[in-house]
C-alpha positions in Angstrom: -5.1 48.2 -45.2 -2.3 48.1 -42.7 -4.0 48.6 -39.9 -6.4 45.5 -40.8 -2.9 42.7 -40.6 -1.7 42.2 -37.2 1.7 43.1 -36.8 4.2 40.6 -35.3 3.9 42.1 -32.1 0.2 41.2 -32.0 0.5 37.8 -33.2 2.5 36.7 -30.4 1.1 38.5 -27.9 -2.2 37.2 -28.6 -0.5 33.3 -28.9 1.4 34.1 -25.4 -1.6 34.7 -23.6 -3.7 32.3 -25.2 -0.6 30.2 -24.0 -1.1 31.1 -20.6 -4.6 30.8 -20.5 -4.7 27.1 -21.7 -2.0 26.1 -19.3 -4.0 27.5 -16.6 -7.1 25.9 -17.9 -5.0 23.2 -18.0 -3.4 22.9 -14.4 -6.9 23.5 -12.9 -8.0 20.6 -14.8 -5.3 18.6 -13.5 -5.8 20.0 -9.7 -9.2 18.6 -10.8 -8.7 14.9 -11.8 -6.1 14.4 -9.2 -8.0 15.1 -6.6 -10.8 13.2 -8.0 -8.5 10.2 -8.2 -7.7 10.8 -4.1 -11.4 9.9 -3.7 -11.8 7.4 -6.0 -8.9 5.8 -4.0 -10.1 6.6 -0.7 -13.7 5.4 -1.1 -12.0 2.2 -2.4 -9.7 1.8 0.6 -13.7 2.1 2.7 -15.2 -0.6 0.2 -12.1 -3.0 0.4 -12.6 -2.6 4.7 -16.1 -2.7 4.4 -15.6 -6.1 2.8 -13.3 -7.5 4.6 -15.9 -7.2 7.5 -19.0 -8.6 5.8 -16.0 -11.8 5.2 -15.0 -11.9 8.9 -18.8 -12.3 10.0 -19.5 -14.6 7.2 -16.7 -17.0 8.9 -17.9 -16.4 12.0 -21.3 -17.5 11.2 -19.7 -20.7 8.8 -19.8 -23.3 12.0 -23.1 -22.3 13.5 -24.4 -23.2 9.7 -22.8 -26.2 9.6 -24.0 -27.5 12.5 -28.0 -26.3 11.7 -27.3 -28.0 7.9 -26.4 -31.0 10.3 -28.9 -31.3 12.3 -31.2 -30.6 9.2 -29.7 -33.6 7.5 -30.6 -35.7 10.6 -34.1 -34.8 11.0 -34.5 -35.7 7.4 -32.8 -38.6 6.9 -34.4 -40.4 10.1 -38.5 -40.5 10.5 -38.8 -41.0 14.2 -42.1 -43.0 15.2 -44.2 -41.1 17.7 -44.2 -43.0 21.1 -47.7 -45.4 21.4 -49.2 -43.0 24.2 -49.0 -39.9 22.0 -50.6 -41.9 19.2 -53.6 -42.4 21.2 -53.9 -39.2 22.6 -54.1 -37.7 19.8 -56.7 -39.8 18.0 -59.2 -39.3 21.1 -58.4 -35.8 20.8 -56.8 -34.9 23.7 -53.3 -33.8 24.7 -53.5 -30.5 22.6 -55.2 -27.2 24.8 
């Protein structure tokens, strides 16, 4: 029977290095998220410049749209006649080759 219960000894022994173990376990966890946060960080910092570019060519491209919504709304809002000559030419079926 006495060699069946672990002395004192044992006990802690056994607790120490499960002790040890689990902080290791632990630390290389750690090692592990931390560097996985660097990355998360980093590929944010890539995103945020990335974005920043697609909003500088947006602006850039902001006064040529205005100016084709412009002349958009011009063509619409007026109906220009077609001049008398083309009229003709075009119901005798010439003027297009």
């Amino acid at each position: 029977m006495s060699s069946n219960i672990p002395t004192n000894t044992e006990t802690s022994g056994s607790n120490i290095n499960s002790r040890l173990i689990f902080e290791k376990q632990r630390d290389a966890l750690i090692g592990q998220v931390a560097h996985s946060l660097e990355q998360i960080i980093t590929n944010l910092n890539i995103l945020n410049r990335n974005m920043e570019s697609f909003i500088t060519v947006g602006k850039e491209f902001e006064s040529v749209s205005t100016l084709w919504k412009m002349f958009h709304d011009v063509l619409s809002q007026e109906h220009y006649p077609m001049p008398e000559e083309t009229q003709e030419t075009e119901e005798n079926g010439e003027g297009l080759v």
